[in-house]
VEXKE-350795 format. One line per field, with one value per residue (C-alpha): residue number from 1; residue in three letters; x, y, z. Coordinates in steps of 0.02 Angstrom, whole numbers. Each point is the difference from the previous one (the first is absolute). Example, Ala and Ser with C-alpha at 12.3 -4.5 7.8 and 13.67 -1.06 7.14 Angstrom:
2
k = (1|2) .
r = (ala|ser) .
east = (615|69) .
north = (-225|172) .
up = (390|-33) .
This chain:
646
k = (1|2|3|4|5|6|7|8|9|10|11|12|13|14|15|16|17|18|19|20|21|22|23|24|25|26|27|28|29|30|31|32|33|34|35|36|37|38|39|40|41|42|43|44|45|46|47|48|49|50|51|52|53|54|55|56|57|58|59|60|61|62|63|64|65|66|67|68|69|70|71|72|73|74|75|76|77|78|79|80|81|82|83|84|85|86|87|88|89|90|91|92|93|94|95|96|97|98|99|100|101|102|103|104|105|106|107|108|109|110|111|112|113|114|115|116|117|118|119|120|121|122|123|124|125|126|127|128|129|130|131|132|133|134|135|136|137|138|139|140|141|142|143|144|145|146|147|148|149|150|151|152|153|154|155|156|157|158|159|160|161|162|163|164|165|166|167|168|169|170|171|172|173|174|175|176|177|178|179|180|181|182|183|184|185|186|187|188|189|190|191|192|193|194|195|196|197|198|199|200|201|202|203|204|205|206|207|208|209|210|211|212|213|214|215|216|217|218|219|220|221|222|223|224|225|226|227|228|229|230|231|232|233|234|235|236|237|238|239|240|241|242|243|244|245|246|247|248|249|250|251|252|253|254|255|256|257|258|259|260|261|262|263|264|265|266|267|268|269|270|271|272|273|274|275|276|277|278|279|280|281|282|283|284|285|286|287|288|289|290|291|292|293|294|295|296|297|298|299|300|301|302|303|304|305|306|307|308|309|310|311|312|313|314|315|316|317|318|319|320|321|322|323|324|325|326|327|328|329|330|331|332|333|334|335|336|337|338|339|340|341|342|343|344|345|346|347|348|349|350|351|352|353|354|355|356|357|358|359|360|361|362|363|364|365|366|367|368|369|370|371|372|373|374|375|376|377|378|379|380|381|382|383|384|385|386|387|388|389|390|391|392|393|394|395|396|397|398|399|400|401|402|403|404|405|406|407|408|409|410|411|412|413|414|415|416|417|418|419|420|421|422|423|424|425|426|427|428|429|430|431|432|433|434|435|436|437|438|439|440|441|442|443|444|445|446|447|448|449|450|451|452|453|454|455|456|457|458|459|460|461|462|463|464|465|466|467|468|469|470|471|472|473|474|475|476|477|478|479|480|481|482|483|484|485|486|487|488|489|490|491|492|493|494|495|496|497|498|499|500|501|502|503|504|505|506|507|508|509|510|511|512|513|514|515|516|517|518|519|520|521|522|523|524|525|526|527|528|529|530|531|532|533|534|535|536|537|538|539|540|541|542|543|544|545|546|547|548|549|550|551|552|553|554|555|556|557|558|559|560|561|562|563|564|565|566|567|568|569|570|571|572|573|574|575|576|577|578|579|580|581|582|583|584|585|586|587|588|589|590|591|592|593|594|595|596|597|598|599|600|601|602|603|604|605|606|607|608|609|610|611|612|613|614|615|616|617|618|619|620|621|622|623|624|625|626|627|628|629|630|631|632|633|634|635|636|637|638|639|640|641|642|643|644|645|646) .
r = (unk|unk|unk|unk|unk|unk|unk|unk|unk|unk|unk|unk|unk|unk|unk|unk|unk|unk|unk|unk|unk|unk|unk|unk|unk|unk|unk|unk|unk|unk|unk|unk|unk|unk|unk|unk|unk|unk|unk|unk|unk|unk|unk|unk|unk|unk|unk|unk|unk|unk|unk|unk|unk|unk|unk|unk|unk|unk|unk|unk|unk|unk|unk|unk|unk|unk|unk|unk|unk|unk|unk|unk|unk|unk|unk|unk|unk|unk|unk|unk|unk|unk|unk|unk|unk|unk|unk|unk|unk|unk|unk|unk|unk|unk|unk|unk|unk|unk|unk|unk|unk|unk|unk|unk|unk|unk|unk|unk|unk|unk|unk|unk|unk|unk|unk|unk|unk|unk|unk|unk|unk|unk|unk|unk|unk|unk|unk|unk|unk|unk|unk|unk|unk|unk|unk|unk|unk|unk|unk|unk|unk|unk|unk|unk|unk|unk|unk|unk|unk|unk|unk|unk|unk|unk|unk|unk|unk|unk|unk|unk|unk|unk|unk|unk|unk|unk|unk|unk|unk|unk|unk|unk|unk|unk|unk|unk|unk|unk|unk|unk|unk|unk|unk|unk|unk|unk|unk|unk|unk|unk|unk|unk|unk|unk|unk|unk|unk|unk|unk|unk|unk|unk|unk|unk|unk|unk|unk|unk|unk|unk|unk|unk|unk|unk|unk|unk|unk|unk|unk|unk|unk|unk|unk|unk|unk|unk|unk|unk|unk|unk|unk|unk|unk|unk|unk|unk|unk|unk|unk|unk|unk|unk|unk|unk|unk|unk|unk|unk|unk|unk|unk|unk|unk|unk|unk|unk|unk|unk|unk|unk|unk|unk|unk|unk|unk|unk|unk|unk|unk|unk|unk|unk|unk|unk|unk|unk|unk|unk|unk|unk|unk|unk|unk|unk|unk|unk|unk|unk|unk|unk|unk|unk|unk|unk|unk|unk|unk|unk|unk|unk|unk|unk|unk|unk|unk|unk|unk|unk|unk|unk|unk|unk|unk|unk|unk|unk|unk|unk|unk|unk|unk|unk|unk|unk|unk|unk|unk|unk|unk|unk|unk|unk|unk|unk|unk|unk|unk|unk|unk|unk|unk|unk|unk|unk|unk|unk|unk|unk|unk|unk|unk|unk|unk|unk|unk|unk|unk|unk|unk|unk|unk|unk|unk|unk|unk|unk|unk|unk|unk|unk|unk|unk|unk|unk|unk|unk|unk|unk|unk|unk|unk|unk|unk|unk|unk|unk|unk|unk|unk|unk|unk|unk|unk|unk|unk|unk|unk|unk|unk|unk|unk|unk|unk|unk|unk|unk|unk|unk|unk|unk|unk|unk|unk|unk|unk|unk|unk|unk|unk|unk|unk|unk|unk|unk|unk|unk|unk|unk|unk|unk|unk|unk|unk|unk|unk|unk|unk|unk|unk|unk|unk|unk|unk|unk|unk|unk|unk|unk|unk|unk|unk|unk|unk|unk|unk|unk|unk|unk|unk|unk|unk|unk|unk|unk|unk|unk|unk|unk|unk|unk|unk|unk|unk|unk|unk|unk|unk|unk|unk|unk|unk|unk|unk|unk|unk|unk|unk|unk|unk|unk|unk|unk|unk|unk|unk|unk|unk|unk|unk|unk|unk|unk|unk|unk|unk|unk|unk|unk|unk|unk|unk|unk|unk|unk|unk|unk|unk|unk|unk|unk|unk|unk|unk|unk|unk|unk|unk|unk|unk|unk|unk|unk|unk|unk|unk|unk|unk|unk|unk|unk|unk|unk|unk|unk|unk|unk|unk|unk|unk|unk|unk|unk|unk|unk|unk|unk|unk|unk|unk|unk|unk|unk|unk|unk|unk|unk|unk|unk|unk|unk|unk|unk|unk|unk|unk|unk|unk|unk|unk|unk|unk|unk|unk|unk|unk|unk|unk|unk|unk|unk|unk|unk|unk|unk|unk|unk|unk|unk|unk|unk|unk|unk|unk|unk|unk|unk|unk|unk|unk|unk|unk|unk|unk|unk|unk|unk|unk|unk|unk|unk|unk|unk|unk|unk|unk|unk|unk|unk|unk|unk|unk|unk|unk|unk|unk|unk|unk|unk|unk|unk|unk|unk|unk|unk|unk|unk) .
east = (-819|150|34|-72|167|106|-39|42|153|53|-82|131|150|1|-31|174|86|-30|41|158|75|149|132|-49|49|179|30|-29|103|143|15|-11|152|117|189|45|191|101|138|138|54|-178|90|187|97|187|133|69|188|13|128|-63|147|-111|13|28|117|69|126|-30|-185|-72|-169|-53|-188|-42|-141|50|11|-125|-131|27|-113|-181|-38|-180|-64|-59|-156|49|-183|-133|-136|-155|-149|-138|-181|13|171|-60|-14|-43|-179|-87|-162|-59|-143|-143|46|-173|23|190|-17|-111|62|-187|13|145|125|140|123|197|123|33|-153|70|123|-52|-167|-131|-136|-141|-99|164|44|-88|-89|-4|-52|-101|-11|86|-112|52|1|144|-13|0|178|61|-60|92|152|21|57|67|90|177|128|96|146|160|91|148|160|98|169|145|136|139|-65|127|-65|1|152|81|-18|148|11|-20|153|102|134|-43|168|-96|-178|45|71|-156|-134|132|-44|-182|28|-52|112|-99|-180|-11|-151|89|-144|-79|27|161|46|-194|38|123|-130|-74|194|-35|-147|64|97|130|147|-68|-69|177|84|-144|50|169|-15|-132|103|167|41|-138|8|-103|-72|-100|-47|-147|70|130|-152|-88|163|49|-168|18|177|-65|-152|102|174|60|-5|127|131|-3|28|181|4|-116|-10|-52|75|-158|-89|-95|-80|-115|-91|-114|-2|53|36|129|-125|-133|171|6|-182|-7|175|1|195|82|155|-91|-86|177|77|-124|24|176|-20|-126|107|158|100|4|137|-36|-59|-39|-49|-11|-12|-194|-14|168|-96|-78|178|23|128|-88|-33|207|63|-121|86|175|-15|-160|13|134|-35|-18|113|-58|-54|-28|-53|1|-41|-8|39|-146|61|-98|104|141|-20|-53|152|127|-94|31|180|36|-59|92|37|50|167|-90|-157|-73|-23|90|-90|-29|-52|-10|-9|-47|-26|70|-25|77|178|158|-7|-159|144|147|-125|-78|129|142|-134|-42|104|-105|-9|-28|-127|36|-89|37|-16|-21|21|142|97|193|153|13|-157|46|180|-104|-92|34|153|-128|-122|-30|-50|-96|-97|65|-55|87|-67|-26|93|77|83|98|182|100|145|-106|-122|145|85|-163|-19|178|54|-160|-45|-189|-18|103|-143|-104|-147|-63|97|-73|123|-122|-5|-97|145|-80|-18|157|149|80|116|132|95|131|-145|-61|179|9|-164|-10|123|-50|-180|-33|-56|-134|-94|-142|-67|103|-76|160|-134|80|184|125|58|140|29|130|-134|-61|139|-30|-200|47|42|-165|-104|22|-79|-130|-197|-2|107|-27|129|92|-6|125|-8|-5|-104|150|51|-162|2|172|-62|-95|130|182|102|76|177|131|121|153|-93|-25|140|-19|-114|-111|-176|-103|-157|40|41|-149|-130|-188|-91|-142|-56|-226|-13|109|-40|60|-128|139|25|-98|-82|158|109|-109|-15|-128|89|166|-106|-95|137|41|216|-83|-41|-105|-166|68|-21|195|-60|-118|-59|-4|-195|-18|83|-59|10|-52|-200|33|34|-170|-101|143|45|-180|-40|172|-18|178|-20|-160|90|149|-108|9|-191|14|-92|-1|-67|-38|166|118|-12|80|31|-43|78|-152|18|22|60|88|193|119|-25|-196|-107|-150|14|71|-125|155|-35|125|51|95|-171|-87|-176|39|14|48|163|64|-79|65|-46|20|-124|32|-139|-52|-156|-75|36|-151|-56|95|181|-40|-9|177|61|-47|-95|94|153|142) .
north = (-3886|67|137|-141|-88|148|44|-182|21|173|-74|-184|128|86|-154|-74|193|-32|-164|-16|-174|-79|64|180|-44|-64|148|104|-130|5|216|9|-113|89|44|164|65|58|122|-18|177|31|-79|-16|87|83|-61|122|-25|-151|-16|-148|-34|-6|-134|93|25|147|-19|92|16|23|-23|87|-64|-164|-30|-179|-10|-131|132|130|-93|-50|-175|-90|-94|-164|-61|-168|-47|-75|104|34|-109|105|-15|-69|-58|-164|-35|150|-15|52|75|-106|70|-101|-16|62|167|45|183|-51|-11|-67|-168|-108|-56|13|-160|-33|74|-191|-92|-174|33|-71|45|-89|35|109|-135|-68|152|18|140|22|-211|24|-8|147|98|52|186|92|63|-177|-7|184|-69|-141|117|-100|-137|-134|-193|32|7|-165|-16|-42|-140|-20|25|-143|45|38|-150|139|110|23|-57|113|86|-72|142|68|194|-113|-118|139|36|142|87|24|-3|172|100|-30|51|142|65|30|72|206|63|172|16|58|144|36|-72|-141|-178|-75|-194|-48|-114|-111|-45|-105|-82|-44|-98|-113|-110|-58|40|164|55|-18|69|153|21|16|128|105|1|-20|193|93|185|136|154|68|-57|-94|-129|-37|-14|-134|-75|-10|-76|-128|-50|-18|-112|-110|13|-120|140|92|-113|12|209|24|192|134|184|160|78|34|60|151|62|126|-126|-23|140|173|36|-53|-20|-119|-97|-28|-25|-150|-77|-136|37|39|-76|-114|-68|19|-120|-123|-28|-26|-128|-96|-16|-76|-44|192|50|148|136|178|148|185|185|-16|-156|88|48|-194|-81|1|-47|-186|10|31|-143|-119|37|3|-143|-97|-41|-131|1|156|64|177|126|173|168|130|154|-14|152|44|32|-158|-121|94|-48|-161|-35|70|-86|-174|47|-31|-156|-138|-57|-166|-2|-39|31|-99|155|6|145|158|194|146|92|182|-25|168|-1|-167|40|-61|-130|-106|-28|-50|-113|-78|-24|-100|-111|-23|-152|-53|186|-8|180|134|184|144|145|165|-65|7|-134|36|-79|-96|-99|-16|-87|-113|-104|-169|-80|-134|115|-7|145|50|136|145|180|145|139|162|-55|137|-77|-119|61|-17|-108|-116|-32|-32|-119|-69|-27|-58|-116|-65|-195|50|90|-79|-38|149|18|153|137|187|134|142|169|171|93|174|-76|-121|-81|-160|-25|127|-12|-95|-133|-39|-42|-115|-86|-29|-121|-121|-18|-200|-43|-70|175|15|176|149|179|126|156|122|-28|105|-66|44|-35|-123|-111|-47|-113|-71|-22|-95|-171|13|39|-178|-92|177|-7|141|158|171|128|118|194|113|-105|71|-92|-13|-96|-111|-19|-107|-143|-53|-7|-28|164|55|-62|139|46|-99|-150|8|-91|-142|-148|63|49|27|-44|-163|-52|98|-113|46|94|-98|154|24|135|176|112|195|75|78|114|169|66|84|-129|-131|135|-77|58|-78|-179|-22|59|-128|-29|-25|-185|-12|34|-114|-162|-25|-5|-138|-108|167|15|126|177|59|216|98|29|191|-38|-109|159|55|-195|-16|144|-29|-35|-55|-146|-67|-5|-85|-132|-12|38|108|-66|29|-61|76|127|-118|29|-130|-6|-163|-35|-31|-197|-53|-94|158|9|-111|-77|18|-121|-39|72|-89|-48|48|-136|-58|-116|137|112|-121|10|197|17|194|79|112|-70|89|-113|-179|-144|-115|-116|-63|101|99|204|88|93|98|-83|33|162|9|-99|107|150|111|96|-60) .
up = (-2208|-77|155|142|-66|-7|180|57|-83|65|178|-35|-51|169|92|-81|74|136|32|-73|-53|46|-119|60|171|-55|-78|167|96|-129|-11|187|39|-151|88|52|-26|135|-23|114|-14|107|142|-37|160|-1|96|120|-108|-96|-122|-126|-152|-133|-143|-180|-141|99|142|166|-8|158|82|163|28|74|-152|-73|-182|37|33|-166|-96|62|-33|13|146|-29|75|83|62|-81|-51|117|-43|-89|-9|-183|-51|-105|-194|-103|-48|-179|-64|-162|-85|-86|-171|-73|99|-3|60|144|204|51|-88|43|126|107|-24|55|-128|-53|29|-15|113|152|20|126|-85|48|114|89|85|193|59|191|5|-173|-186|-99|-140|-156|46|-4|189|66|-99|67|167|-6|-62|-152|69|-142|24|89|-74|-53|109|-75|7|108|-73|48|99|-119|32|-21|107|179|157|147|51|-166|-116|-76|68|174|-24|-19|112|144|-78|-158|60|122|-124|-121|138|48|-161|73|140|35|119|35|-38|-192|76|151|108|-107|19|-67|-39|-23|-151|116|127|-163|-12|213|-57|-136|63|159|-100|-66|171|85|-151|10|189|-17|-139|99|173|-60|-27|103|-81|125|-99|157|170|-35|-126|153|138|-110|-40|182|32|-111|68|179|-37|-106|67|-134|-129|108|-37|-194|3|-40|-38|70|-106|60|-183|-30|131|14|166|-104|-95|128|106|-9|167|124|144|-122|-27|191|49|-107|38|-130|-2|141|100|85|-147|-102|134|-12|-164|2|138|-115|-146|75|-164|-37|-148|-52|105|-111|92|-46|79|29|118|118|128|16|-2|194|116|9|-202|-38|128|-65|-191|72|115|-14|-182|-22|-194|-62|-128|-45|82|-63|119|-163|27|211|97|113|193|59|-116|61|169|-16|-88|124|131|-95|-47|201|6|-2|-179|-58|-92|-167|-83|-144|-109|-174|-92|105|-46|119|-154|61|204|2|190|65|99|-43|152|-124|-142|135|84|-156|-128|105|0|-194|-34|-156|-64|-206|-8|120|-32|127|-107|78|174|152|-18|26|-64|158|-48|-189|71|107|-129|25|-145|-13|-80|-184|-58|-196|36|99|34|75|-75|114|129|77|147|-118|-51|-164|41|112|-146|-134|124|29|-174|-28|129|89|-51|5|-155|-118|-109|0|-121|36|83|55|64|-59|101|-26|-17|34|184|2|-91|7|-117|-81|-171|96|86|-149|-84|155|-8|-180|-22|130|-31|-51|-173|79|6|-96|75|59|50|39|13|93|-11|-96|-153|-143|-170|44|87|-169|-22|169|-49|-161|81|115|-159|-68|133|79|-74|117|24|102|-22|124|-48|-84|-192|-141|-146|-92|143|12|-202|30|77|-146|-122|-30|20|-182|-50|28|-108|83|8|-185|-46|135|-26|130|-30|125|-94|-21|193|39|114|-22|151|98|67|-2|135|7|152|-23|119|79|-152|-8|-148|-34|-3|-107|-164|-125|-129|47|63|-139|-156|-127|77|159|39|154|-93|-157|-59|68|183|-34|117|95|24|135|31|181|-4|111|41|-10|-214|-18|-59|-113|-47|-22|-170|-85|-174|10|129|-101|-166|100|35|177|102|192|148|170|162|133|41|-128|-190|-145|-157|-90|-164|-117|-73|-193|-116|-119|75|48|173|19|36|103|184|140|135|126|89|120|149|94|-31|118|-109|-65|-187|-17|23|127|162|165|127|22|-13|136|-67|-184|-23|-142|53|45|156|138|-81|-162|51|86|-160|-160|58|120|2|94) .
């Protein structure tokens, strides 16, 4: 009798394998929907040369990948829908045994984890129109099925609760509302392909106000990192030509024509950007302001393209062709240049900085016509002295940049400088040359030009130019008002070392009341170029010795020394620059030293952010090309900025 049983247990055990009950199935369910990681550096892309100032407790650290910091560390998804209805997902059920026989699985029953909770009762539950048994397999039939579960009452409404529309993010202003969404906004894709701004299409969905804040913030500033963000932006302008009139600033920065394709001849068989599709989108944004192109959209800037920005764009303010030489931009700008122009254009902030190939008729057409001139950048183009006299007296000009100009003269410059109403409140100033190529400015210049620079100046680059030890005197004045200074050739760091602190009391003046220490005003120097010294001429030994006080706590605020790139490697395994406290870095063909931060000596403290009006959204020092628009640096510009030589 004893084995009969045993077998009808054994036979009862495998019945229960292999029909499984519900918690079983939950189980499966719950391990087959567990979250994968993804690693972004699986599908992060590099940016053909994007310069990215990166946020740290070290000044001039760079970034040249487009990978957002967004995407360094993998986060987990989050499963938004509900889970998929399963064969068994009700009460958990429970096996109680007979009380007589507590080891045995024959004798018993199958109940709900809480019997009293709900249940019908076997004889209440229907069967396909009939009477449920008492068997278990009715039950796992029926998939357990128990009372529903009690609803909850209704909360009722809370009385202090807004109504619609009245929240209090949504009775903001729009002048504060903007710059919070701003503060959401991806300008370039943090992959390089992947979808950017996906958490604001939530914000376009909320409510009115938040939906025409949302819109402003997504087509305000329309940033293009390769053709096909511009193609689906274009598309979206002309079916809802509306949208067209919030863009106030379109940016190629960024763009990149190898993201996509490799090849010049993919480039063209899809033609998402080309100058027809470029001059479309101008005409469907007619409040234009800001207009930022770069070297590797030339070729698509067309005859038609150039006289729509000139003369089709009452509003726009800034315009910027960085960077363009190619022979078809060259042509298509002559060919507008003989057109008739109107005698003035709305443009205030302009930068031809490096159109290397534009003649000297562009600058003697364009800039008689700049009477609201504040930013003008021609560096290492044609423009003569004839075109530099013809600015406009009107003009008010911060932000000016003549550096390798080598059609410009001397004396014309300096009487520029001195007597024209333009620049009489110049912020930045660039008069930089390579002089193994050209020179500007002799000892004799630079006695001319120093004294009639405006305290207004808050950058100066003299690279290039011959200087003498009697200059320093000259300097001193400029140094109380300059955050930025680059120095001419032929110093000595003896020299330099003087325009940190007072010069020491001669003998004569010993028994006069005059001390030099005590009239002595403070520097507000942060950034010292001497790239124009060679390894020679900067001795470690003689830069770094304790009577010298360029690397010493008397030059503070003085945070960054530019040297030349040729000393990084040396710079770079000195023992004597690490126990100076000061760190090397370098970018791309520029290297820095950065005066390490603390709290020891007199005049540390934490690290400016260098933030500054005049930067126009830079924070590092030494930029060599001018922002004509407040942007964060990054891409092609950032490039011309911090990275390459001059």
């Amino acid at each position: 009798m004893e084995s009969g049983t045993g077998s009808q247990t054994l036979a009862f055990k495998d019945l229960l394998k292999g029909r499984q009950g519900p918690t079983g199935k939950m189980d499966r369910r719950q391990s087959s929907q567990s979250l994968g990681v993804h690693s972004p550096d699986n599908s992060s892309r590099s940016s053909f040369s994007s310069v990215r100032e990166n946020d740290s407790d070290l000044a001039q650290a760079f970034t040249s990948t487009k990978v957002s910091s967004y995407a360094r560390h993998p986060e987990e998804a989050v499963e938004d829908q509900p889970p998929p209805p399963t064969e068994m997902s009700t009460t958990v059920t429970q096996f109680l045994p007979p009380v007589t026989q507590p080891q045995s699985r024959l004798h018993g029953c199958w109940v709900p984890a809480v019997a009293a909770d709900g249940f019908k009762g076997w004889k209440q539950i229907d069967v396909k129109g009939k009477i449920a048994s008492k068997s278990f397999g009715d039950l796992q039939a029926l998939r357990v099925v128990w009372s529903p579960p009690a609803t909850r009452p209704t909360q009722p409404k809370d009385p202090g609760r807004a109504a619609p529309g009245q929240a209090p993010i949504e009775r903001l202003p729009l002048e504060l509302l903007d710059p919070i969404i701003d503060l959401l906004v991806l300008d370039v894709p943090p992959n390089g392909l992947s979808a950017r701004n996906v958490d604001l299409m939530s914000l376009l969905l909320t409510s009115k106000t938040l939906h025409t804040a949302t819109l402003h913030a997504l087509y305000r500033n329309i940033t293009i990192p390769h053709s096909r963000i511009f193609r689906k932006f274009l598309n979206h302008v002309m079916a809802n030509k509306e949208l067209g009139t919030i863009v106030r600033r379109i940016d190629f920065s960024h763009f990149n024509p190898m993201t996509l394709f490799s090849t010049a001849s993919e480039r063209a068989t899809t033609r998402n950007l080309t100058p027809e599709s470029l001059l479309q989108c101008l005409e469907l944004t007619p409040y234009l302001r800001e207009f930022l192109a770069q070297e590797y959209i030339d070729d698509e800037m067309n005859v038609d393209v150039l006289r729509k920005l000139f003369f089709g764009l009452e509003r726009l303010e800034a315009i910027d062709f960085c960077g363009c030489s190619s022979t078809k931009f060259k042509e298509s700008f002559e060919a507008v240049i003989k057109m008739d122009w109107p005698d003035r254009l709305s443009l205030s902030r302009v930068s031809l900085h490096r159109c290397i190939t534009l003649p000297a008729s562009v600058f003697q057409t364009l800039l008689p016509r700049l009477g609201n001139l504040t930013h003008l950048d021609v560096a290492g183009t044609r423009i003569t002295d004839e075109a530099l006299q013809s600015i406009p007296h009107t003009a008010r000009i911060t932000h000016l940049n003549l550096s390798k100009c080598k059609l410009l003269s001397a004396d014309v410059v300096i009487d520029f400088l001195a007597n024209h109403p333009a620049v009489k409140s110049l912020v930045y100033l660039n008069l930089a040359e390579d002089a193994r190529s050209h020179q500007l400015f002799d000892e004799a210049d630079v006695s001319r030009l120093l004294p009639i620079l405006p305290p207004t100046l808050r950058s100066l680059s003299l690279t290039g130019s011959v200087m003498e030890s009697s200059h320093i005197d000259l300097l001193r004045p400029l140094t109380k008002h300059l955050e930025e200074l680059a120095l001419g050739r032929r110093l000595k760091i003896r020299d330099i070392h003087r325009l940190f602190v007072p010069d020491e009391p001669n003998t004569d003046a010993m028994d006069t009341d005059e001390n030099p220490a005590e009239s002595w005003v403070p520097h507000t120097l942060k950034y010292l170029d001497l790239s124009d010294y060679t390894a020679g001429e900067l001795a470690l030994s003689e830069l770094f010795s304790p009577t010298c006080s360029i690397t010493s706590w008397h030059s503070a605020p003085l945070e960054v020394l530019e040297v030349p790139d040729t000393l990084y490697g040396l710079l770079s395994k000195s023992r004597t620059v690490q126990q100076s406290r000061w760190s090397v870095t370098e970018f791309g063909s520029r290297a820095w030293l950065v005066r390490q931060q603390s709290r020891d000596q007199p005049g540390d403290g934490p690290r400016d952010s260098g933030v500054r009006g005049w930067k126009m959204g830079a924070s590092f020092w030494g930029m060599r090309k001018v922002p004509v628009a407040v942007a964060e640096v990054g891409g092609m510009y950032g490039s011309y900025m911090f990275k390459r030589k001059l």
